[in-house]
C-alpha positions, 0 to 999 in steps of 0.5 A: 504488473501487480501492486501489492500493499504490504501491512505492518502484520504482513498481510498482503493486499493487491490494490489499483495503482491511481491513474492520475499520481504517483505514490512515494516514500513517506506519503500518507495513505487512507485504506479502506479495509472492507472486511472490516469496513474500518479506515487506516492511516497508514504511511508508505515506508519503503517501495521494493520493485521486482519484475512481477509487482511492486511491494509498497510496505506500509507503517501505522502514520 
């Protein structure tokens, strides 16, 4: 199953989902963009489940 973070311009990024805990509504997320080499904060507000993936849209904290 994918994991796919969805920025909030819509970009679409597949990502590792960490072994060791879940990531929930409303939690914060630090996301290291290489191509930039910039670090955002960005929060979890909403998670849509279909049978392929798992699309974590994300909002500026």
């Amino acid at each position: 199953m994918r994991n796919i973070l969805v920025f909030p311009d819509g970009n679409q990024h597949d990502f590792l989902y960490p072994i060791n805990r879940d990531i929930e509504v409303g939690e914060r997320l630090q996301v290291h963009l290489s191509s930039s080499e910039s670090i955002h904060v960005l929060v979890v507000k909403e998670i849509q489940k279909t049978e392929k993936a798992v699309f974590y849209l994300l909002d500026y904290a």
